[in-house]
DSSP file (Angstrom, degrees, kcal/mol; ACC not computed):
  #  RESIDUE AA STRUCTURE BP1 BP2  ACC     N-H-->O    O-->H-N    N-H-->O    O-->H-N    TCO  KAPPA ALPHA  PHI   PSI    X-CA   Y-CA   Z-CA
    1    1 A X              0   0    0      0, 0.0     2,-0.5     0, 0.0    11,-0.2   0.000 360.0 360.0 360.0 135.9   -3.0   -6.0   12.1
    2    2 A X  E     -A   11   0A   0      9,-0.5     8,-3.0    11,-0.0     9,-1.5  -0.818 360.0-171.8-113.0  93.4   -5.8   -6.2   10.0
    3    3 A X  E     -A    9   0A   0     -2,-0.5     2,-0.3     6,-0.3     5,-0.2  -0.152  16.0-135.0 -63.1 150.5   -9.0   -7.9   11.8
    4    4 A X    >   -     0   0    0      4,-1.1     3,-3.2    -2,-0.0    -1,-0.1  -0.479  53.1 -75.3-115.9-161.1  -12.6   -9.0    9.8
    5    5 A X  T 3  S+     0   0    0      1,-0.3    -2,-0.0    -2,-0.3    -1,-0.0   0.678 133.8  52.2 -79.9 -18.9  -15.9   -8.1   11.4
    6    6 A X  T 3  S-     0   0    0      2,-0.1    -1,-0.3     1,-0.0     3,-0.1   0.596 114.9-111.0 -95.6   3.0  -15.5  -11.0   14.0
    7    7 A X  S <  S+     0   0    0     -3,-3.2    -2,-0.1     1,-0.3     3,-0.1  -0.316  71.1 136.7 108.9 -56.9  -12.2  -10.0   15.1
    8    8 A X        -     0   0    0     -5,-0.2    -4,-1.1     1,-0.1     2,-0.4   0.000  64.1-107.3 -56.2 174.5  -10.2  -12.8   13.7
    9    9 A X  E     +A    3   0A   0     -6,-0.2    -6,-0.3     1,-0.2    -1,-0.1  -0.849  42.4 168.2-102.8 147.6   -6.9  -11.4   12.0
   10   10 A X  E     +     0   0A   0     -8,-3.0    19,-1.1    -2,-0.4    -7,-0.2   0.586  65.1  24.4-120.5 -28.2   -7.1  -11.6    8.1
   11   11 A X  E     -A    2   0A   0     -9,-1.5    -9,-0.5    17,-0.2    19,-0.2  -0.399  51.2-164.0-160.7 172.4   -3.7   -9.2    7.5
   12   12 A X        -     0   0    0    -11,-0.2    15,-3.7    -2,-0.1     2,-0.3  -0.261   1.2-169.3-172.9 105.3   -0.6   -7.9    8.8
   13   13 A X  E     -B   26   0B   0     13,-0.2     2,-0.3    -2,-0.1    13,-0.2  -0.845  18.1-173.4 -75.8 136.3    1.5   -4.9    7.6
   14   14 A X  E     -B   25   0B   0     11,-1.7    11,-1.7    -2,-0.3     2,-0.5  -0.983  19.6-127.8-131.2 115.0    4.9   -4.9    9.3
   15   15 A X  E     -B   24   0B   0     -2,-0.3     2,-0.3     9,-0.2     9,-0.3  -0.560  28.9-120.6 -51.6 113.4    7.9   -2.0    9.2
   16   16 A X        -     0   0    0      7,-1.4     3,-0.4    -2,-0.5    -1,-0.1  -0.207  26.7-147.2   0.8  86.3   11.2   -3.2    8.3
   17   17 A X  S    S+     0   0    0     -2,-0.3     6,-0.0     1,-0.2    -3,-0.0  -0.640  78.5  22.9 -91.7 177.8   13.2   -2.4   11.1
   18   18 A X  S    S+     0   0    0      1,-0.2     2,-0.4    -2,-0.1    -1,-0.2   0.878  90.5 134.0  78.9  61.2   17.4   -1.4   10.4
   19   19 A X        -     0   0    0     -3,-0.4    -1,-0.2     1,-0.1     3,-0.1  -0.963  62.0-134.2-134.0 128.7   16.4   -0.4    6.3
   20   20 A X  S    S+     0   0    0     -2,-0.4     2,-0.3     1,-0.2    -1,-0.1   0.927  90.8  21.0 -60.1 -45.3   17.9    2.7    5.3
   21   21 A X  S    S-     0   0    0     17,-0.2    17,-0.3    19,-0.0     2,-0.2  -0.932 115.5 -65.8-126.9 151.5   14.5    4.1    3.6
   22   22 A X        +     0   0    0     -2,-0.3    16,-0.6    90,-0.1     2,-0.3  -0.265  53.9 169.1  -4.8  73.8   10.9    2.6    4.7
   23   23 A X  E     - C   0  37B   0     -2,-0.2    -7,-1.4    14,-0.2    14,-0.2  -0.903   7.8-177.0-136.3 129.2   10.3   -1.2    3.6
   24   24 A X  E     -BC  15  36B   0     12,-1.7    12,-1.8    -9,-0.3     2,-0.4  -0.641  22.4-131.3-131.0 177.0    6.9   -2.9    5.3
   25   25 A X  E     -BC  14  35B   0    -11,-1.7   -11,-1.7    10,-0.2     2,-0.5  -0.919  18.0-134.9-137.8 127.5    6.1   -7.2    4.5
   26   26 A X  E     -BC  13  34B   0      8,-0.9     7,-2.9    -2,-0.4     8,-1.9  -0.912  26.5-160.8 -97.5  99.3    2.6   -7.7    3.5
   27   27 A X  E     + C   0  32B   0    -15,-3.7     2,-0.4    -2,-0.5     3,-0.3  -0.876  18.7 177.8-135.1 148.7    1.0  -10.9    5.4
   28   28 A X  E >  S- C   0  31B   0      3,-1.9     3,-7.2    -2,-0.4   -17,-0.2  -0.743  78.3 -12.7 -93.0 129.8   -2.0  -13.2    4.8
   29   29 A X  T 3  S-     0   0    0    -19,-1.1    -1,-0.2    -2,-0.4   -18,-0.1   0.818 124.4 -59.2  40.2  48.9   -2.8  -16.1    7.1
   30   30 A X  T 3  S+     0   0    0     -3,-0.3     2,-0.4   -19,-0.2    -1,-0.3   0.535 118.2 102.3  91.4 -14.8    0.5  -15.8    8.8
   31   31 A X  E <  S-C   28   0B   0     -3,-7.2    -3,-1.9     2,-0.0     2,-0.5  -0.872  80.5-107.3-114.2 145.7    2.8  -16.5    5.3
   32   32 A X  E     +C   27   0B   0     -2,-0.4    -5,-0.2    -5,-0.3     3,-0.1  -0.793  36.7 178.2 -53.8 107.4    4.5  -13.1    3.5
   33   33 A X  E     -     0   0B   0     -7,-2.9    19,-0.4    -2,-0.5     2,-0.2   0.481  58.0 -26.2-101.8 -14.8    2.5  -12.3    0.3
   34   34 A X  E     -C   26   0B   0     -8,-1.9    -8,-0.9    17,-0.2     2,-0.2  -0.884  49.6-125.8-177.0 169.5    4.5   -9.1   -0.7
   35   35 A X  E     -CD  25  50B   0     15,-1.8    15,-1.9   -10,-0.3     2,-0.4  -0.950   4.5-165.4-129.7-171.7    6.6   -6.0    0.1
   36   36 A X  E     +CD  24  49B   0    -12,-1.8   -12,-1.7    -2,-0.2     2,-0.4  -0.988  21.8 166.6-145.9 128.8    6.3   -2.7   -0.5
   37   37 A X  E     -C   23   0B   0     11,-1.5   -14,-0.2    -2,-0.4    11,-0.2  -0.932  35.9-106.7-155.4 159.7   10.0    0.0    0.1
   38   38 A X        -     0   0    0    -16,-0.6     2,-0.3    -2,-0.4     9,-0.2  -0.470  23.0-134.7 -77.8 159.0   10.6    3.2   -0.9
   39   39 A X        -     0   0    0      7,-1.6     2,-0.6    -2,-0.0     7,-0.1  -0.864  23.2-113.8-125.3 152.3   12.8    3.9   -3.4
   40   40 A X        +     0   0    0     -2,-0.3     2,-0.3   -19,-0.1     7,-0.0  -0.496  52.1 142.9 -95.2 138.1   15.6    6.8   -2.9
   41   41 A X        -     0   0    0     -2,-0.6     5,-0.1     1,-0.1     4,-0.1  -0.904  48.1-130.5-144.0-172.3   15.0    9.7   -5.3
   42   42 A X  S    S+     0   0    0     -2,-0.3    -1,-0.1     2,-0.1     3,-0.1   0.815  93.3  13.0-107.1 -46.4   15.6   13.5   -4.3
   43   43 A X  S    S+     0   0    0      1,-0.2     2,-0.5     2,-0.1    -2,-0.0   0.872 117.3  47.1-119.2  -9.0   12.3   15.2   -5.4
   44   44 A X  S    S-     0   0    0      1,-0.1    -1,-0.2    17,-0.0    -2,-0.1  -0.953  82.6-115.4-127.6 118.3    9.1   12.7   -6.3
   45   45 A X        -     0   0    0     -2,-0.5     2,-0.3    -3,-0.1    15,-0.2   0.069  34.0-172.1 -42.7 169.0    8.2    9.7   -3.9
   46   46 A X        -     0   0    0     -7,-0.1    -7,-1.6    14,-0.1     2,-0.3  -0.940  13.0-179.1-160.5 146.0    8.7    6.1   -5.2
   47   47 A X        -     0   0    0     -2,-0.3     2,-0.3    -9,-0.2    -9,-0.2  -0.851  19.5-141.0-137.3-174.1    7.7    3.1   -3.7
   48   48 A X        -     0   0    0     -2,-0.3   -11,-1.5   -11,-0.2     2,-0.5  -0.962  17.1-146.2-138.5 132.7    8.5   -0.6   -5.6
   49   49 A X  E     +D   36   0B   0     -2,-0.3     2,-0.4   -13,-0.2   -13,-0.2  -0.888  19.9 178.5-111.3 132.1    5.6   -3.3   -5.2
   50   50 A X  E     +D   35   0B   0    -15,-1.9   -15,-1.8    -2,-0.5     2,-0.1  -0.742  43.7 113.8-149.4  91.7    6.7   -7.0   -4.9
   51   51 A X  S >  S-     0   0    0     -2,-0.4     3,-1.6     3,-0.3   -17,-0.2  -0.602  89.6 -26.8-175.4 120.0    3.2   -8.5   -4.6
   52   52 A X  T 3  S-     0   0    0    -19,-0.4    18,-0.2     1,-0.2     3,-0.1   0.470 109.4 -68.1  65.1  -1.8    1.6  -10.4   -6.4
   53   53 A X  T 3  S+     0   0    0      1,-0.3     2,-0.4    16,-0.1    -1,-0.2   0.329  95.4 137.1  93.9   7.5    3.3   -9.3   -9.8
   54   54 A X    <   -     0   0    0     -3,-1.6    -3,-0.3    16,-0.0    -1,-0.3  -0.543  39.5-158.2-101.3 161.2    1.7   -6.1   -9.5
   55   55 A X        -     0   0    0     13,-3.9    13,-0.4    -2,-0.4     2,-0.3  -0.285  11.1-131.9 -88.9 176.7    3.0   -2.4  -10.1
   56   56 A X        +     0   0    0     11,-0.2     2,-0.4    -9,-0.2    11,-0.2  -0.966  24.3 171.1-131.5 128.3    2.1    1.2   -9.0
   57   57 A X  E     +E   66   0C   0      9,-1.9     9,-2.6    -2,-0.3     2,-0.3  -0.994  28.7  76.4-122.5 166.4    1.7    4.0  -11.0
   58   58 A X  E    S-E   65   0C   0     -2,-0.4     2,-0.5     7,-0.2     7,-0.2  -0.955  86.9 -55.2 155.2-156.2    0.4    7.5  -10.5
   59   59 A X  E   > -E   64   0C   0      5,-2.6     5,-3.2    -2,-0.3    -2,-0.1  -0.997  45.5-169.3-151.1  96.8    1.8   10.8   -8.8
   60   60 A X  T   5S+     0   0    0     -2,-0.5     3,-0.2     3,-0.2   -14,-0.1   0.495  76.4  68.4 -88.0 -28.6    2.6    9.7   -5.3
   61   61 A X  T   5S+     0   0    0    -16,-0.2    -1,-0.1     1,-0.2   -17,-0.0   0.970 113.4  34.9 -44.2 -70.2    3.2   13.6   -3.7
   62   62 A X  T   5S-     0   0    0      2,-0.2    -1,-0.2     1,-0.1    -2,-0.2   0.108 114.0-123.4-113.4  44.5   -0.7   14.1   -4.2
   63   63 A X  T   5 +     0   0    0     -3,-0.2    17,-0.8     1,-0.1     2,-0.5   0.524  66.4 130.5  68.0  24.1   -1.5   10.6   -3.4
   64   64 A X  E   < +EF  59  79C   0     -5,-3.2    -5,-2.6    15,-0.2     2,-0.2  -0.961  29.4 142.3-122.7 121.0   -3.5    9.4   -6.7
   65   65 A X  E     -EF  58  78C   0     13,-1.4    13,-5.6    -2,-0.5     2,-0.3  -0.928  32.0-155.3-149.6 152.7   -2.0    6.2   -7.7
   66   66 A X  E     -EF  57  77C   0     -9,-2.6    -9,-1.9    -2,-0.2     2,-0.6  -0.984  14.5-131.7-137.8 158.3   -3.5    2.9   -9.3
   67   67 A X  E     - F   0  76C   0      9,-1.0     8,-4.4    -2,-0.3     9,-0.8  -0.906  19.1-168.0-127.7 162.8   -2.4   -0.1   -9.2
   68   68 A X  E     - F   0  74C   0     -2,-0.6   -13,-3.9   -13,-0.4     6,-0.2  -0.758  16.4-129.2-134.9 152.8   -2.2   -2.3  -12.2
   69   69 A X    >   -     0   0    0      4,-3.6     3,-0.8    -2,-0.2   -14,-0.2   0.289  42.0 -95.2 -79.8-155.8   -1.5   -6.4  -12.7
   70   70 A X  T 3  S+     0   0    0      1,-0.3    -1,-0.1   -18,-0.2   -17,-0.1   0.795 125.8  65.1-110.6  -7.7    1.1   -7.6  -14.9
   71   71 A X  T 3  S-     0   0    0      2,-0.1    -1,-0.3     1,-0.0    -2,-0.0   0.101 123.9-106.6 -80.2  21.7   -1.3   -8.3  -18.0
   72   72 A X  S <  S+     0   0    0     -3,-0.8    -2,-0.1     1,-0.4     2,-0.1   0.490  78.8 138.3  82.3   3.6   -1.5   -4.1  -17.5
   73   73 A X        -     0   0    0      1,-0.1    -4,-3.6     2,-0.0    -1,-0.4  -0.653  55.1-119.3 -81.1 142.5   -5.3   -4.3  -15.9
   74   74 A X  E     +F   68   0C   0     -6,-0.2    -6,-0.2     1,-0.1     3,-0.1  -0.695  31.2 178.6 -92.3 140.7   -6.0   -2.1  -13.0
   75   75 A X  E     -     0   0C   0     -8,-4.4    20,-0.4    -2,-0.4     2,-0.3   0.614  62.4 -10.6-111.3  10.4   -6.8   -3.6  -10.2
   76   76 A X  E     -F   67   0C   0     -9,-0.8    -9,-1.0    17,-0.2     2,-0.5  -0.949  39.0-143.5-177.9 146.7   -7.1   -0.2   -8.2
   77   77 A X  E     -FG  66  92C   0     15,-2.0    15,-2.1    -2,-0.3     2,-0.4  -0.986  14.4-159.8-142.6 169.9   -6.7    2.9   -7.7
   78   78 A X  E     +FG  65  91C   0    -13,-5.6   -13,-1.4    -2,-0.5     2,-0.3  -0.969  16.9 167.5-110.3 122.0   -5.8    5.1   -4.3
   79   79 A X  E     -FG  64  90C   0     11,-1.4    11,-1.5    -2,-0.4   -15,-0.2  -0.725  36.2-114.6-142.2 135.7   -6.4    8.4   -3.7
   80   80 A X  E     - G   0  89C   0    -17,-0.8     2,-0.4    -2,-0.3     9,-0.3  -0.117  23.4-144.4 -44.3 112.1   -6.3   11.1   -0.8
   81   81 A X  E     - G   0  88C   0      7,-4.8     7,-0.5     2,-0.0     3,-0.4  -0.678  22.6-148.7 -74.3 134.8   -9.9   12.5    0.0
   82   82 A X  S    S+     0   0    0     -2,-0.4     3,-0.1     1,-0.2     5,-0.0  -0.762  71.9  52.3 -95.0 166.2   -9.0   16.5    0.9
   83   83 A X  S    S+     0   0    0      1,-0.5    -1,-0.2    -2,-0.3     2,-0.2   0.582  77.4 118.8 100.7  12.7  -11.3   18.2    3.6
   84   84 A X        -     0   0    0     -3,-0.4    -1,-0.5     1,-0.2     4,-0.1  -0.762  64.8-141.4-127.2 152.0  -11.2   15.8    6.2
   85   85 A X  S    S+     0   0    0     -2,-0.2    -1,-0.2    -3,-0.1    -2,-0.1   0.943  94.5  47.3 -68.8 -43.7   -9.9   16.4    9.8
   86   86 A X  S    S-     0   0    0      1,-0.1     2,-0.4    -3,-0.1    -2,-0.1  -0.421 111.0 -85.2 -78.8 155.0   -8.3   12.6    9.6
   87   87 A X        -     0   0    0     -2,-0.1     2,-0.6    -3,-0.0    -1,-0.1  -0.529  59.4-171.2  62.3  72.2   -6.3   11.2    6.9
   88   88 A X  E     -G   81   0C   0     -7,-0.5    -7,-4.8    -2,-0.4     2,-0.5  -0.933   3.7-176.4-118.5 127.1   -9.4    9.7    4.1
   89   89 A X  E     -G   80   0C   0     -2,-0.6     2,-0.4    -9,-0.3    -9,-0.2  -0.921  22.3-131.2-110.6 142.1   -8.8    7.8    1.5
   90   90 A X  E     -G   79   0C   0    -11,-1.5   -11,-1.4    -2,-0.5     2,-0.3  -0.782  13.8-167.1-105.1 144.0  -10.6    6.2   -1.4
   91   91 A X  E     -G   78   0C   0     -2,-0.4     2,-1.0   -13,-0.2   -13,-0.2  -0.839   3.4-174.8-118.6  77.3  -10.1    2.7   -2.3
   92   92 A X  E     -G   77   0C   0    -15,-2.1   -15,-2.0    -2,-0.3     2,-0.5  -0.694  13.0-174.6-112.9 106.4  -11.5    1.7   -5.8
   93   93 A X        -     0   0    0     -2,-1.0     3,-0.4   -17,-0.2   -17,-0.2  -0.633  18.9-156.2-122.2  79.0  -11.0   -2.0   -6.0
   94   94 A X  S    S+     0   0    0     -2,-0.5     2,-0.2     1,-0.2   -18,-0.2   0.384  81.9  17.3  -5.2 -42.9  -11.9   -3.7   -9.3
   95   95 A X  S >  S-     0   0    0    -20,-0.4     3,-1.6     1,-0.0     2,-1.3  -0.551  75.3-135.3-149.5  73.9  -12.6   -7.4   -8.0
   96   96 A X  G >  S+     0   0    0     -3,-0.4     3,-1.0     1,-0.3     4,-0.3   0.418  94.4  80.4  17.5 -40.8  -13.3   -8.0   -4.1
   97   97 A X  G 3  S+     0   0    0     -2,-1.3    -1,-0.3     1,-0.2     3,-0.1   0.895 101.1  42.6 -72.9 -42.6  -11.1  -10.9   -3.8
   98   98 A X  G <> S+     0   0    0     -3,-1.6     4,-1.8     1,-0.2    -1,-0.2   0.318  74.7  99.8-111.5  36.4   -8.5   -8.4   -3.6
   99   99 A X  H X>>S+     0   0    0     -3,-1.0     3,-5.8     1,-0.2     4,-1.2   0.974  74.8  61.9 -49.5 -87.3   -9.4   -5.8   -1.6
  100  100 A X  H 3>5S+     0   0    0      1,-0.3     4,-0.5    -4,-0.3    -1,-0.2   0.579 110.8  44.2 -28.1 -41.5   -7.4   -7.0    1.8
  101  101 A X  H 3>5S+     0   0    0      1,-0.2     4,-2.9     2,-0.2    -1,-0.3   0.883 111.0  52.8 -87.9 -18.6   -3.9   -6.6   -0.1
  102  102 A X  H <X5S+     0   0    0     -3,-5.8     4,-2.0    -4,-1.8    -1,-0.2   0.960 112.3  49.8 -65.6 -40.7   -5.0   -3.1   -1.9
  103  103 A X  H  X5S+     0   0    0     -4,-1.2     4,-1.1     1,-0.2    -1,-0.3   0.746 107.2  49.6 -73.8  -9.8   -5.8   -2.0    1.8
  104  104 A X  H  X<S+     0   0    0     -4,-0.5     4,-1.1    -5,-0.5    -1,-0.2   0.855 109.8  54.0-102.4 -32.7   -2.4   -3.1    3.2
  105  105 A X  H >X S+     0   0    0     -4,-2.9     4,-2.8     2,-0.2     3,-1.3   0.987 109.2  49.0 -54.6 -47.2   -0.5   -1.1    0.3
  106  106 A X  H >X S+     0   0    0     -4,-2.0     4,-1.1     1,-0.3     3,-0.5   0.974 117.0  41.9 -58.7 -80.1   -2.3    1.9    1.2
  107  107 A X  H 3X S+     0   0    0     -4,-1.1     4,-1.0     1,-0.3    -1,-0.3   0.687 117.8  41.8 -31.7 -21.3   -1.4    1.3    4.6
  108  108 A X  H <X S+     0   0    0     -3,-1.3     4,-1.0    -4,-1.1    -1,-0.3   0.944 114.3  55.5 -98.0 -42.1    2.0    0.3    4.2
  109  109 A X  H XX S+     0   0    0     -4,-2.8     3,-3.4    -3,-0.5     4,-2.4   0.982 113.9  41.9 -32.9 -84.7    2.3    3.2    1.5
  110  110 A X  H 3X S+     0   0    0     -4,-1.1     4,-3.6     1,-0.3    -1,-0.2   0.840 106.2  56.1 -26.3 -57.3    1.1    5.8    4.2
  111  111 A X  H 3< S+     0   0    0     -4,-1.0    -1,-0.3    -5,-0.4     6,-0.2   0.900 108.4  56.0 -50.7 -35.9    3.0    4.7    7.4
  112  112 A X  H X<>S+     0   0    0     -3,-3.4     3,-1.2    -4,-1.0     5,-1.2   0.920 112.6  37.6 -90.0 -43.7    5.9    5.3    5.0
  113  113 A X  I ><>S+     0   0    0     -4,-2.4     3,-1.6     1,-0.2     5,-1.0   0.994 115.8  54.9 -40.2 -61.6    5.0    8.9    4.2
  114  114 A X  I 3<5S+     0   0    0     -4,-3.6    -1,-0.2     1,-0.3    -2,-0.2   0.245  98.5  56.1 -62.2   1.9    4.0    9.4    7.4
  115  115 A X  I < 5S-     0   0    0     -3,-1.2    -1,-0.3    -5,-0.1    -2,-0.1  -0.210 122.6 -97.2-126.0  21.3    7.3    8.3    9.3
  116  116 A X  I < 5S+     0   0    0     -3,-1.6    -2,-0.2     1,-0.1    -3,-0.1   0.346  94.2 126.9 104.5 -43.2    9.2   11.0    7.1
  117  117 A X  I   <       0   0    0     -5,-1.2    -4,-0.2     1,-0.3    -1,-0.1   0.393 360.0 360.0 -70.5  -6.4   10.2    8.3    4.8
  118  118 A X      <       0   0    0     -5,-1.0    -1,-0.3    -6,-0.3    -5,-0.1   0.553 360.0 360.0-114.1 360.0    8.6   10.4    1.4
């Protein structure tokens, strides 16, 4: 759950449960706006984006990825700060308005590394 400064909940990433490889549901206000599921390969992660019409591309191993709309503008890009005890990430978000769903791919992304799943 994804909360704003007052609390209220703005967001919600959710796993997939009984999915052979990782698949999370990206929600706004309660409705499903996307998902985001891994895709099976043997040696370089993949994930598949179904939100909003946008893709991902980049080099998902060392975590620098952007992601781009369907007229080919980026509307982000992701990437792994090294040097940290915790898990840091940079968030480069082209227009505010869509910050909240770039932060729930990154989340949804992660959880899915992070369970094994890359």
């Amino acid at each position: 759950m994804i909360s704003d400064a007052s609390g209220a909940q703005v967001g919600m990433v959710r796993e997939e449960a009984l999915t052979f490889l990782p698949r999370f549901a990206i929600f706004v206000g309660g409705a499903q706006v996307g998902q985001i599921s891994k895709a099976f390969t043997f040696f370089k992660p993949l994930f598949h984006l179904d939100c909003m019409g946008w893709r991902m591309e980049g080099n998902f191993l060392a975590w620098d990825y952007a992601i781009i709309d369907a007229a080919g503008t980026e509307v982000a890009t992701i990437s792994k700060e090294l040097l940290h005890w915790t898990d840091t990430y940079a968030l480069d978000v082209v227009d505010p308005k869509d910050a909240l769903y770039v932060l729930m791919i990154a989340l949804a992304i992660d959880a899915a590394k992070c369970s094994g799943g890359a």
